[in-house]
Residue frames as qw, qx, qy, qz and C-alpha x, y, z in Angstrom:
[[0.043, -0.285, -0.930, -0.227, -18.95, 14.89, -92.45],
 [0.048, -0.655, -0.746, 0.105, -21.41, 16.89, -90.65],
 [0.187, 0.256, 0.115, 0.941, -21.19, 20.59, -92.10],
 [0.154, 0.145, 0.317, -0.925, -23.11, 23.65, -90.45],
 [0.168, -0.329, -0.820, -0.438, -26.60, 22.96, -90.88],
 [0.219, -0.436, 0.195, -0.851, -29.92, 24.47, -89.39],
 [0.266, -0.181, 0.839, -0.440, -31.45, 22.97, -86.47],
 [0.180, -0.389, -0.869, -0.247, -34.33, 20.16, -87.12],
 [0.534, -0.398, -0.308, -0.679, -38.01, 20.91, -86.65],
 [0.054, 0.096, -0.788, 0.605, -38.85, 19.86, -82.92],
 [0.591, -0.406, -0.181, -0.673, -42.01, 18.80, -81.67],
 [0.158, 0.222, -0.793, 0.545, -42.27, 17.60, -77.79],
 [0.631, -0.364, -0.447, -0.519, -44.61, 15.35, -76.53],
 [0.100, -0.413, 0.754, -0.500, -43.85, 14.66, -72.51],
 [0.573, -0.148, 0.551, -0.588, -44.56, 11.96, -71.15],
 [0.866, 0.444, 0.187, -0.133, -45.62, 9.61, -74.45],
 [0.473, -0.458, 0.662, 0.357, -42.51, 7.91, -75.70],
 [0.664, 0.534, -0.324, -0.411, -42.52, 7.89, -79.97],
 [0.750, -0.075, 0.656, -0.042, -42.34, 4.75, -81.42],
 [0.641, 0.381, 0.608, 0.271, -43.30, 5.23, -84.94],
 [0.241, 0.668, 0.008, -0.704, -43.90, 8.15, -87.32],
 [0.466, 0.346, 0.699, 0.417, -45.14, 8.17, -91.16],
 [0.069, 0.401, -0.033, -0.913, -45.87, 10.62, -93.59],
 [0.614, 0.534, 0.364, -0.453, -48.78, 10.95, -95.67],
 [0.457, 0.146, 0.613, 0.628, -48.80, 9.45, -99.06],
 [0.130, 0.745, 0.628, 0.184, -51.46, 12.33, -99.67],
 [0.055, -0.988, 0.076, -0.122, -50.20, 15.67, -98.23],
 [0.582, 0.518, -0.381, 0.499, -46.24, 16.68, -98.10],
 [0.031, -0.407, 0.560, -0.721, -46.52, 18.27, -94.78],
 [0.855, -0.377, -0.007, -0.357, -48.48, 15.59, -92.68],
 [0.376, 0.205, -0.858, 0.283, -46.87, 13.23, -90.68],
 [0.795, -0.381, -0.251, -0.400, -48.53, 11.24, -88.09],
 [0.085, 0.546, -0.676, 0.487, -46.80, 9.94, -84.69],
 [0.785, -0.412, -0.385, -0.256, -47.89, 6.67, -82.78],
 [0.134, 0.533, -0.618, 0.562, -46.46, 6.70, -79.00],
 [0.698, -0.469, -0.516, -0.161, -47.11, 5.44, -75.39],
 [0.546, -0.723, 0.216, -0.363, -47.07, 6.32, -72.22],
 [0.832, -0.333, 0.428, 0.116, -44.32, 4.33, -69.72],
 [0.195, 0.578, -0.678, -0.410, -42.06, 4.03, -72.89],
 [0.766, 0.008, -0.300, -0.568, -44.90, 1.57, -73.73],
 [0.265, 0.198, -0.920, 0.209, -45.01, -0.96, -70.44],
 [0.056, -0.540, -0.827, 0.143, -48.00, -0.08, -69.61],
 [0.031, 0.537, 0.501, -0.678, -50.37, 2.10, -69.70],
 [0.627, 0.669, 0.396, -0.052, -52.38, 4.22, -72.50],
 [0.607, 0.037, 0.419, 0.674, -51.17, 5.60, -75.69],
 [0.244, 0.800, 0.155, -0.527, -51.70, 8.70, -78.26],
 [0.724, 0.026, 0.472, 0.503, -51.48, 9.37, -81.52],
 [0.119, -0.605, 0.148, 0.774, -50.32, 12.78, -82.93],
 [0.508, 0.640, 0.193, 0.543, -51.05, 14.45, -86.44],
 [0.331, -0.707, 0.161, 0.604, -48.63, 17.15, -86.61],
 [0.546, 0.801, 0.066, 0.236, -47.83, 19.26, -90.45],
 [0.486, -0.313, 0.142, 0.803, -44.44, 20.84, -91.21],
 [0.178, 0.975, 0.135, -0.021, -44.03, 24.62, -92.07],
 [0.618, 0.370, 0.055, 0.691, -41.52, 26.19, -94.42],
 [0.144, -0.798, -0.145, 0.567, -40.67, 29.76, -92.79],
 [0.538, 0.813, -0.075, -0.210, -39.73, 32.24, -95.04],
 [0.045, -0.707, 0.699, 0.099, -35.60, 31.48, -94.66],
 [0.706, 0.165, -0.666, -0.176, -36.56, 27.50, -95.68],
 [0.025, -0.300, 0.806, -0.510, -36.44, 26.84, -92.07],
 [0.508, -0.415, -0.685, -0.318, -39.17, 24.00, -90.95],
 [0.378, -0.145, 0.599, -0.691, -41.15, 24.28, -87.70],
 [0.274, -0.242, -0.931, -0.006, -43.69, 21.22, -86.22],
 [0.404, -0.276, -0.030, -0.872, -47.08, 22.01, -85.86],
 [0.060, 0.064, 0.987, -0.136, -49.39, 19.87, -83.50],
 [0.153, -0.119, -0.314, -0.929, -52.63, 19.59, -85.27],
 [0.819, -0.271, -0.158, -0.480, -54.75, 17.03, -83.64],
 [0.133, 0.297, -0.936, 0.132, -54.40, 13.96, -81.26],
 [0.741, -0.255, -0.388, -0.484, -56.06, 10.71, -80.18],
 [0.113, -0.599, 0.681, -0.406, -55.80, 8.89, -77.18],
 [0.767, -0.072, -0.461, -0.441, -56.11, 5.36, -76.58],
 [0.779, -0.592, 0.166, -0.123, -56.10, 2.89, -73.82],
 [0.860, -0.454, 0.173, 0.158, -53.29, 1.24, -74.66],
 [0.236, -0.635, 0.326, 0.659, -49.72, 2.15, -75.67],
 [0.759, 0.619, 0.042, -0.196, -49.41, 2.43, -79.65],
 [0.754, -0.397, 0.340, 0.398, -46.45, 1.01, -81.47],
 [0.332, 0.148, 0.682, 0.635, -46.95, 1.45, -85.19],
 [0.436, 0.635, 0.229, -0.595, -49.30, 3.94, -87.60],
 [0.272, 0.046, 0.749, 0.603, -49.34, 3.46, -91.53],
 [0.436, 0.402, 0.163, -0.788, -51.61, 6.16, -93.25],
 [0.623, 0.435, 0.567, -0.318, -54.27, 4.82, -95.87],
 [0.169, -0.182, 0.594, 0.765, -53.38, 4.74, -99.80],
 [0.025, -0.617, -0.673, -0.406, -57.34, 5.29, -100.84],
 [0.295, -0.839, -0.357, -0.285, -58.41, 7.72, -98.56],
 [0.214, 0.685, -0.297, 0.630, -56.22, 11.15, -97.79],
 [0.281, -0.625, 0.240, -0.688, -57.75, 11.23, -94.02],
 [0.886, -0.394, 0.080, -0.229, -57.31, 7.82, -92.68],
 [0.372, 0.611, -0.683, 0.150, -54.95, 6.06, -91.20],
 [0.906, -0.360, -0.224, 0.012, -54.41, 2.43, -88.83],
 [0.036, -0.680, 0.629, -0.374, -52.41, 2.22, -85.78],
 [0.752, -0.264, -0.600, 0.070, -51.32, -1.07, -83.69],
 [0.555, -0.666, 0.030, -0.497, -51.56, -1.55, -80.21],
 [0.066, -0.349, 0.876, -0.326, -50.48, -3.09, -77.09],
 [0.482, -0.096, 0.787, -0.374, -53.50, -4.67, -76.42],
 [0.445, 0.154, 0.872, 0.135, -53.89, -6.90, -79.76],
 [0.452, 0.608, 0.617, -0.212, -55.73, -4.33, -81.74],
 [0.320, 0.145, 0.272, 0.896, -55.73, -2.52, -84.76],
 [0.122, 0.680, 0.556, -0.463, -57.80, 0.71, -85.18],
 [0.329, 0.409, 0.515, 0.677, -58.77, 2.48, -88.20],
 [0.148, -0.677, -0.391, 0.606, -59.01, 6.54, -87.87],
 [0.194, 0.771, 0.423, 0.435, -60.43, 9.17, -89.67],
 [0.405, 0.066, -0.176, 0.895, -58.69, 12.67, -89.01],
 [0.078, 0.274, 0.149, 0.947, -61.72, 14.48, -89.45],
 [0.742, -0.403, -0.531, -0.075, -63.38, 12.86, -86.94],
 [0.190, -0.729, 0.286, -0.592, -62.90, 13.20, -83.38],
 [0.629, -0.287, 0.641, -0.331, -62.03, 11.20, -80.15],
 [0.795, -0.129, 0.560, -0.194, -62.85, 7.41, -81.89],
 [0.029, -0.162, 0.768, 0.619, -61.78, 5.24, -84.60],
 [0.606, 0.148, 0.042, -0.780, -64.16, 4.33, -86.87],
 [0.933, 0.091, -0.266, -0.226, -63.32, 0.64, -86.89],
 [0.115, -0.639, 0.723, -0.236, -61.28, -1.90, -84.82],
 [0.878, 0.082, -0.393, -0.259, -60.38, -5.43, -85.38],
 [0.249, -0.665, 0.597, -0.374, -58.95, -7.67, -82.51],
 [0.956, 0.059, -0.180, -0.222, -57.89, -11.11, -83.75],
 [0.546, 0.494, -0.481, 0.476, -54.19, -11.02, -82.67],
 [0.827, -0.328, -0.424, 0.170, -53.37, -12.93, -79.48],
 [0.499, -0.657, -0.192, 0.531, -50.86, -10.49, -78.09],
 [0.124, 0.816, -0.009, -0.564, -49.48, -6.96, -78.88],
 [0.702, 0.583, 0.362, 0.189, -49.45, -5.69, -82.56],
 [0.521, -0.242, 0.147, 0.805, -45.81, -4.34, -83.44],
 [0.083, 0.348, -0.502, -0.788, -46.24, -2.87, -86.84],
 [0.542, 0.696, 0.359, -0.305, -48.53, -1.87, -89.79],
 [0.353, -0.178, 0.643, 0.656, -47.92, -1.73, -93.33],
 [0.522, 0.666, 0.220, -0.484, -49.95, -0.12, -96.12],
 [0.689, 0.100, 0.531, 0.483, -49.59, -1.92, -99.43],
 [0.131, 0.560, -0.236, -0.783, -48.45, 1.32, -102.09],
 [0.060, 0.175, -0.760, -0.624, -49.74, -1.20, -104.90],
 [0.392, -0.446, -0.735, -0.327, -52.57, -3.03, -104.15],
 [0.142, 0.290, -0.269, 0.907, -54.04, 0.11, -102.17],
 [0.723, -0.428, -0.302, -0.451, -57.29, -1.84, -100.61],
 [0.923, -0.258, -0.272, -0.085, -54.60, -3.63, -98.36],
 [0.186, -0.793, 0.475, -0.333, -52.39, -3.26, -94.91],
 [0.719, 0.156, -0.667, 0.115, -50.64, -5.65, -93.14],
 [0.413, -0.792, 0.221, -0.390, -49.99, -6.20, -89.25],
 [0.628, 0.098, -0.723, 0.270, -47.49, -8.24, -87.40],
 [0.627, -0.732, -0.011, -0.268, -47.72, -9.06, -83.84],
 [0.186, -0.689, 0.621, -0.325, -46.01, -11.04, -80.89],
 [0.855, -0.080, 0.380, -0.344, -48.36, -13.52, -81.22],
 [0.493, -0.206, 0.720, 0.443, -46.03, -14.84, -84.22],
 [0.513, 0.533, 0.624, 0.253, -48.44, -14.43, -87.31],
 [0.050, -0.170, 0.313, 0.933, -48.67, -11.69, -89.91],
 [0.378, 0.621, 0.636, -0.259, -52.30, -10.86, -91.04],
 [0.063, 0.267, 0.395, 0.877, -53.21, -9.21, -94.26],
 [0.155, 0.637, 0.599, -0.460, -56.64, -6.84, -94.10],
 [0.034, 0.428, 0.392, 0.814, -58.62, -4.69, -96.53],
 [0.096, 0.002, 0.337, -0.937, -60.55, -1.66, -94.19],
 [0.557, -0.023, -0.020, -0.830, -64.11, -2.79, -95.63],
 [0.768, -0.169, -0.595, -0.163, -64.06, -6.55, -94.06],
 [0.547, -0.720, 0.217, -0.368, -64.63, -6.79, -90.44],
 [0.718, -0.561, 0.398, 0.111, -62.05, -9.63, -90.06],
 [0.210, -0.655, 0.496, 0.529, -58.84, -10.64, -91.56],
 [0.610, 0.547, -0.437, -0.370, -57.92, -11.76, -95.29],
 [0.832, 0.163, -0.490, 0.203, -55.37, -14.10, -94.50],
 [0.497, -0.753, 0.428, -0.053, -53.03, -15.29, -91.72],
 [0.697, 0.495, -0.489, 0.178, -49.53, -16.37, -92.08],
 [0.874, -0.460, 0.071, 0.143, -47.77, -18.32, -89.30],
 [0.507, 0.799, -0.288, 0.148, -45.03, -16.49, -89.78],
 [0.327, 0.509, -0.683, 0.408, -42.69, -17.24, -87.10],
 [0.675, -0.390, -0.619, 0.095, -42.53, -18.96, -83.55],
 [0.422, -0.491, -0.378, 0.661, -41.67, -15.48, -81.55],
 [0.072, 0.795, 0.182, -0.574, -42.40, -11.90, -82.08],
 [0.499, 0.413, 0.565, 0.511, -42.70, -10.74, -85.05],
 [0.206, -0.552, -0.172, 0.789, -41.34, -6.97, -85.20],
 [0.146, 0.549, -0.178, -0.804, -42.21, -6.16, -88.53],
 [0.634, 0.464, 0.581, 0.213, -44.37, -7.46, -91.93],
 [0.194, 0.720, -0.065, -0.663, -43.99, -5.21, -94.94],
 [0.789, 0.483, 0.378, -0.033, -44.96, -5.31, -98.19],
 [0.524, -0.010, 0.391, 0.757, -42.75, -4.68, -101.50],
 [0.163, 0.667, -0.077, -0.722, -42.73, -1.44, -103.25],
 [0.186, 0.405, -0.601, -0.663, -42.79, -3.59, -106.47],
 [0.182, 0.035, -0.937, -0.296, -43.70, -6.56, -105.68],
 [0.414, -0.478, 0.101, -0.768, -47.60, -6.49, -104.73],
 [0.892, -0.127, -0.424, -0.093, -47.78, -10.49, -103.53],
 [0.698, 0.044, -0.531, 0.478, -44.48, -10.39, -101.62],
 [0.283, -0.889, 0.041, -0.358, -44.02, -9.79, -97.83],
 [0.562, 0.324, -0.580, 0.492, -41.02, -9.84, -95.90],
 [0.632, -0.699, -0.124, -0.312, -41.32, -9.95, -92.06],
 [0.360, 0.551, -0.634, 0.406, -38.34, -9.97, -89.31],
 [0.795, -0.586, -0.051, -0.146, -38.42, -11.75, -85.46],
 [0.689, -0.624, 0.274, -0.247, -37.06, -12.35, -82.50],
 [0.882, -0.192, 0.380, 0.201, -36.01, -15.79, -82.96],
 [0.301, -0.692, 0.473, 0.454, -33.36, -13.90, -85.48],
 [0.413, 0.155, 0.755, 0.485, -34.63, -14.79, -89.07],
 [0.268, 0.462, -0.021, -0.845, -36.31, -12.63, -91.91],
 [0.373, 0.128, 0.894, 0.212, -38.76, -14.25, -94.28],
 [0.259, 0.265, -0.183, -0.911, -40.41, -13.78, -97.33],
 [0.401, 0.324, 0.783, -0.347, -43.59, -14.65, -98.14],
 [0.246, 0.061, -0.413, -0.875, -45.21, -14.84, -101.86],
 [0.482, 0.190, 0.442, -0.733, -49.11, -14.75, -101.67],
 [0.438, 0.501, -0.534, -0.521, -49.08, -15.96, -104.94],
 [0.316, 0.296, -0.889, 0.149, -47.93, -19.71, -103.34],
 [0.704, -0.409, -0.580, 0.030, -50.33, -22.50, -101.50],
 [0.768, -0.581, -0.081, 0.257, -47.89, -21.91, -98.35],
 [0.129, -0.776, 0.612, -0.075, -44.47, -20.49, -97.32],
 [0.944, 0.156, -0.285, 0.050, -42.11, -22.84, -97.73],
 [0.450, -0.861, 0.237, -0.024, -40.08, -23.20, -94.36],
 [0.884, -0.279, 0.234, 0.291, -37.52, -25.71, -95.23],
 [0.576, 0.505, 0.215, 0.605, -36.06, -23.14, -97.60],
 [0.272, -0.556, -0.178, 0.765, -36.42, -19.89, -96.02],
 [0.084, 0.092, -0.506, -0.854, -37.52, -18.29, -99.60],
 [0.610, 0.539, 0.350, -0.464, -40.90, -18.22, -101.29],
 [0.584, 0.131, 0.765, 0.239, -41.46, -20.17, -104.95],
 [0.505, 0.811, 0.256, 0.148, -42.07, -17.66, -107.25],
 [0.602, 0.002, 0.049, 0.797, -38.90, -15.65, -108.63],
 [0.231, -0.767, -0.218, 0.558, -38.30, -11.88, -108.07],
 [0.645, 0.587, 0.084, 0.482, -37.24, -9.21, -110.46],
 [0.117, 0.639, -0.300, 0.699, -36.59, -6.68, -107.83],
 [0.874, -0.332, -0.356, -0.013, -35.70, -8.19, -104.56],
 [0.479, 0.456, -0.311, 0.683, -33.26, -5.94, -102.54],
 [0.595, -0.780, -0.177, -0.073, -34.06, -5.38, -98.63],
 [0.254, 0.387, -0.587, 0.664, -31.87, -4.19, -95.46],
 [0.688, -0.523, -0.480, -0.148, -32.61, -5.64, -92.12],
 [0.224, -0.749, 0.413, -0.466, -31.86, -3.86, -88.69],
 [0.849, -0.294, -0.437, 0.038, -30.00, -5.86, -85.83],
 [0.837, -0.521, -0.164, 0.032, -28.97, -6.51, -82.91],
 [0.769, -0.254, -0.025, 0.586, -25.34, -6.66, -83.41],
 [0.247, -0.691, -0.033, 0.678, -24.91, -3.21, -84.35],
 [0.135, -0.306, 0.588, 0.736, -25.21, -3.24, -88.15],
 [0.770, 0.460, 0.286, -0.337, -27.53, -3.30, -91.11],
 [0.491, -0.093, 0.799, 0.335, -27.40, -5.61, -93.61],
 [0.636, 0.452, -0.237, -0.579, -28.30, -5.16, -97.51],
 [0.593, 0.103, 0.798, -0.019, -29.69, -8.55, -99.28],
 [0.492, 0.274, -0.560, -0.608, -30.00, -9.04, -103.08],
 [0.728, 0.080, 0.549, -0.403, -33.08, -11.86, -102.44],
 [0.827, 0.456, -0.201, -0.260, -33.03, -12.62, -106.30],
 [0.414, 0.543, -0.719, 0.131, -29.89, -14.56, -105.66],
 [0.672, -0.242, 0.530, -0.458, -31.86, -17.43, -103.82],
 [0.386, 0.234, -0.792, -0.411, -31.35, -20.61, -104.44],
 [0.764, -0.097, 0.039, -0.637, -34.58, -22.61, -103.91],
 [0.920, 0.057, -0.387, -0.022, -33.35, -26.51, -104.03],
 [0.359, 0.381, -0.645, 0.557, -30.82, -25.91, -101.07],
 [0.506, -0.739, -0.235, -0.378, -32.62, -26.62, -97.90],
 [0.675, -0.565, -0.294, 0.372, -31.47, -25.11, -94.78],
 [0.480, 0.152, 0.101, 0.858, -29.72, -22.12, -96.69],
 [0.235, 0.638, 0.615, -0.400, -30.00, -19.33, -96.16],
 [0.608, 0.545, 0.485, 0.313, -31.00, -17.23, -98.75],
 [0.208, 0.962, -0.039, 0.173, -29.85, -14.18, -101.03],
 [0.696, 0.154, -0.148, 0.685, -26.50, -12.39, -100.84],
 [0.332, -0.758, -0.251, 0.502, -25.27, -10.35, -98.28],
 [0.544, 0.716, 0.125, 0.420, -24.24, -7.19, -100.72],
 [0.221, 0.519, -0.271, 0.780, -22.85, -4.56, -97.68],
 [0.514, -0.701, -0.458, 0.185, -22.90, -4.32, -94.08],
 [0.045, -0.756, 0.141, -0.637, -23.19, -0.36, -92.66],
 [0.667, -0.465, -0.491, 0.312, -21.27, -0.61, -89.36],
 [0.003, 0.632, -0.025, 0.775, -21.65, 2.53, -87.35],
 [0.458, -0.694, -0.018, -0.556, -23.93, 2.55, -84.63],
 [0.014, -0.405, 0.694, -0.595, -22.61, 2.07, -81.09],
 [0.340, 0.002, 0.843, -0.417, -25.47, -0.16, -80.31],
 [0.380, 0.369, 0.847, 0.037, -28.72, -1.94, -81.80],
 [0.020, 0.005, -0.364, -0.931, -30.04, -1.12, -84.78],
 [0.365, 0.435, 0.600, -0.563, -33.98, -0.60, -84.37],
 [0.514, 0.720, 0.241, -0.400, -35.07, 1.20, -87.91],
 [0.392, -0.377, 0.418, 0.728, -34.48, 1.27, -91.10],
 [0.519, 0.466, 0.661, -0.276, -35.39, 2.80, -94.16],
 [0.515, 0.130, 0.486, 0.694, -34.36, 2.91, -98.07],
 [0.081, -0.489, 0.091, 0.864, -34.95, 6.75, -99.68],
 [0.584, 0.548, 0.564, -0.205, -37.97, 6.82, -101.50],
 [0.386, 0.874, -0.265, -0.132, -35.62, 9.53, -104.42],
 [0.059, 0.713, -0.695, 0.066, -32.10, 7.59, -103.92],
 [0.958, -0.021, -0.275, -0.076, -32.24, 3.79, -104.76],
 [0.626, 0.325, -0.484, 0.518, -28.60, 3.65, -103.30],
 [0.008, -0.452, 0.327, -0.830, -29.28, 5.71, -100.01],
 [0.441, -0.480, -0.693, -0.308, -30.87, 4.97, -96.61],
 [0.091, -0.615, 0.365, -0.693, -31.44, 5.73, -93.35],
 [0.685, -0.256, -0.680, 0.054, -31.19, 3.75, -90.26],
 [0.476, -0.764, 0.251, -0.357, -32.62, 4.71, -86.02],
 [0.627, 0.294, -0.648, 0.317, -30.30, 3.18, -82.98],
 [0.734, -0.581, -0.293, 0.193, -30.49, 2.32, -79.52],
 [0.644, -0.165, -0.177, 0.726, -27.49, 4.69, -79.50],
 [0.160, -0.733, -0.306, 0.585, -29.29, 7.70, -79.83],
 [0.275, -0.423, 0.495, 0.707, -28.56, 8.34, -83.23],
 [0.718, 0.376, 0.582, -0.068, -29.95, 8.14, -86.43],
 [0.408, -0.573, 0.424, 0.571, -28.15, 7.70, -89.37],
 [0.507, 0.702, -0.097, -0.490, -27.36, 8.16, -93.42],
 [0.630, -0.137, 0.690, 0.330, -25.76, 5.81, -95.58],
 [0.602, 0.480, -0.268, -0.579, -24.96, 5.38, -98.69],
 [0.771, 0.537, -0.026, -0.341, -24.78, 2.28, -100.34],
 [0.711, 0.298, 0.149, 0.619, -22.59, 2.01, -103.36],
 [0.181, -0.905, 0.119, 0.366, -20.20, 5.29, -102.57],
 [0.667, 0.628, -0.374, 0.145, -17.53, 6.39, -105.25],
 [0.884, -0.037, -0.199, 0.422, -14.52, 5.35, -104.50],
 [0.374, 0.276, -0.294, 0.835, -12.55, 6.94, -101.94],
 [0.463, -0.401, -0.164, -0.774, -16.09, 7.96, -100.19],
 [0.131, -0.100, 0.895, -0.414, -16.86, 6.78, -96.65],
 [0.158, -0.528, -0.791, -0.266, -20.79, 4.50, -97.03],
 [0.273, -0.705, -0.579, 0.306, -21.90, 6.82, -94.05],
 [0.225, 0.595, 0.272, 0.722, -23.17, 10.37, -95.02],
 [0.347, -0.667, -0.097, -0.652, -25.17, 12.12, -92.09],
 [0.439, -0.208, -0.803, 0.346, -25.26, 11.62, -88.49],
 [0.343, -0.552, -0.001, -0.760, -28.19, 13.19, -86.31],
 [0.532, -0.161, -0.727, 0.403, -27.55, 12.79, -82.89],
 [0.215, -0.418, 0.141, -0.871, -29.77, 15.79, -80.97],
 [0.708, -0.512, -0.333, -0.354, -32.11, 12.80, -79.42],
 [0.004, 0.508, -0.670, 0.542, -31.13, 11.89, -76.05],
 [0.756, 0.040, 0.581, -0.300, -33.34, 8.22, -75.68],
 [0.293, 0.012, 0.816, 0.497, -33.12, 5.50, -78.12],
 [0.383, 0.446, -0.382, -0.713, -33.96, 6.88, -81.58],
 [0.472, 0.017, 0.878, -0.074, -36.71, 4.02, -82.67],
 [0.561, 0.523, 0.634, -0.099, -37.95, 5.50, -85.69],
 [0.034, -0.467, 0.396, 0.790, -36.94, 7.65, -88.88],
 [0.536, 0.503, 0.669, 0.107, -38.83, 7.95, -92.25],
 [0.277, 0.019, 0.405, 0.871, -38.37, 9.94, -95.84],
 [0.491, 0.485, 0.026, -0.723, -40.76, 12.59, -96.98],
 [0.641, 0.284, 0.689, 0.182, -42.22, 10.78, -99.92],
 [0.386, 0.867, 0.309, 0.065, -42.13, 14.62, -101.69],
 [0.034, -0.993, 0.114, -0.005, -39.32, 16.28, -100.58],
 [0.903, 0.174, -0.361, 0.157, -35.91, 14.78, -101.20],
 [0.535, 0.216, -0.493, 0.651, -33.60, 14.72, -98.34],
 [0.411, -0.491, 0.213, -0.738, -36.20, 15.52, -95.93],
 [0.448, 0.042, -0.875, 0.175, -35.95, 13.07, -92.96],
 [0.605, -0.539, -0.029, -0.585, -38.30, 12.60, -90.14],
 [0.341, 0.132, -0.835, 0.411, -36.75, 11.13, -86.53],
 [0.355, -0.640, -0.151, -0.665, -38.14, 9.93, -83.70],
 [0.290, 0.233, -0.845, 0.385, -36.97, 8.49, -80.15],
 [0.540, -0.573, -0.610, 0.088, -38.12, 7.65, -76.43],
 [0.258, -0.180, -0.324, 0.892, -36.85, 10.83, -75.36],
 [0.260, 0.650, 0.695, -0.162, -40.79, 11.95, -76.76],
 [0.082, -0.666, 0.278, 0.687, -39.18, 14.15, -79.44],
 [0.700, 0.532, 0.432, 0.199, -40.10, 14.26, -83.28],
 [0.212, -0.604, 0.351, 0.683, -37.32, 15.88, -85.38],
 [0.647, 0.693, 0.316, 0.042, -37.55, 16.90, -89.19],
 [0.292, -0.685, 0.411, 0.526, -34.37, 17.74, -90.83],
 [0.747, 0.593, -0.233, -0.189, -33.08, 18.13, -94.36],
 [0.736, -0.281, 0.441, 0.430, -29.68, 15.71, -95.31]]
């Protein structure tokens, strides 16, 4: 399964456990790294721009081109779809901050309406005025960079709330995962969420998610295959569960060139390929990249290069490798 390959791209930050990492929707070789200090229990945070170089033999190397440092750890980063050189990170302590690369030392805006720490950002690829943020505090905010406080809040859940993200198709619909061990979607489109369903009231045409957990597996969902008049169901059809990893699953993320392909991080130290629908006779699981040595809590696709993968763990190690 794993054939001779050349070593990933390596970039070593000591001391500042990686949490997140994202590549520019604007340059091929940017990527951006949001981390913290204490493998974020306390203390301050930093956040890395760092470019990949091709050598001459196709081999990549990590460059570190700039960092920022903030008081408190960072968890999440999501670069800007209007504007090449900015990009928002969340925080431990409740905030988001909008930053300008070409700038120095400060953001140039920060909004702090969220009650406790902010997991995860989201940058909508459609309606490109607007990010999302989940927290702990239970809610999901929406935001547009040129209003000093939020758009909307959604009461999304009653416990942390690791992740909000928007569809790649749909621009109304967000999906958001928690704690308390439920994933919900949310069309903007609708008065309210509608809780006694678990679904949202407007129908989907493309409606196909995978959700990391706990028990060691990720799950694919075909959402269009809700039925709205059942209450207490839940919704969509499970379509395939990828069972591999040797402990929690933390990341995951579908292959911006390969509707059928994804890639998922793991508390086991691993992070991993899938396919999907495989032909027949074809195991689902394609790649395994296992060089970190701390749980592996992020992984993301080049958005230019196919089969270029970006890891990242608590061992304070960013890897770039091709699959």
């Amino acid at each position: 399964m794993n054939g001779p390959r050349p070593p990933p791209a390596l970039l070593h930050t000591p001391g500042f456990a990686h949490f997140s990492i994202a590549w520019s929707p604007f340059h091929n070789t940017r990527l951006a790294v949001a981390s913290s200090a204490n493998f974020g229990l306390v203390g301050n945070g930093r956040l890395h721009l760092t470019s990949v170089v091709a050598g001459p033999t196709g081999a990549l190397t990590l460059n570190l081109d700039k960092q920022y440092e903030t008081q408190d750890g960072l968890y999440d980063v999501a670069w800007s779809e209007i504007h090449e050189n900015q990009l928002v990170t969340a925080s431990g302590d409740g905030s988001i901050k909008l930053w300008d690369v070409v700038l120095n030392n400060t953001p140039i805006r920060a909004w702090q309406e969220h009650t406790r720490e902010v997991f995860s950002v989201d940058w909508s690829n459609i309606k490109k005025d607007m990010f999302v943020s989940s927290s702990w505090d239970g809610n999901v905010k929406l935001w547009t960079p040129e209003r000093p406080r939020s758009v909307l809040t959604l009461q999304a859940h009653q416990s942390c709330v690791y992740q909000a993200m928007f569809s790649p198709h749909q621009p109304d619909l967000i999906a958001s995962c928690s704690t308390d061990g439920t994933l919900k979607i949310f069309d903007l489109r609708t008065p309210s969420f509608v809780p006694t369903t678990n679904a949202f009231t407007n129908p989907m045409s493309t409606a196909v998610l995978t959700v990391p957990r706990v028990d060691k597996l990720a799950k694919v969902w075909d959402c269009r295959m809700i039925k709205l008049q059942e209450t207490g169901n839940v919704g969509g059809a499970c379509e395939t569960q990828l069972l591999g990893h040797e402990y929690a699953v933390r990341k995951v993320q579908w292959s911006p060139h390969r509707a059928e392909v994804l890639a998922t991080a793991s508390y086991d130290m691993t992070c991993r390929v899938w396919n999907t629908v495989p032909a027949a006779g074809r195991p689902q699981l394609m790649y395994i990249h296992d060089p970190h040595t701390e749980f592996v809590v992020g992984c993301s696709w080049s958005l230019y290069d196919e089969g270029v993968l970006a890891s990242c763990g608590w061992d304070s190690r960013l890897n770039v490798f091709r699959v």
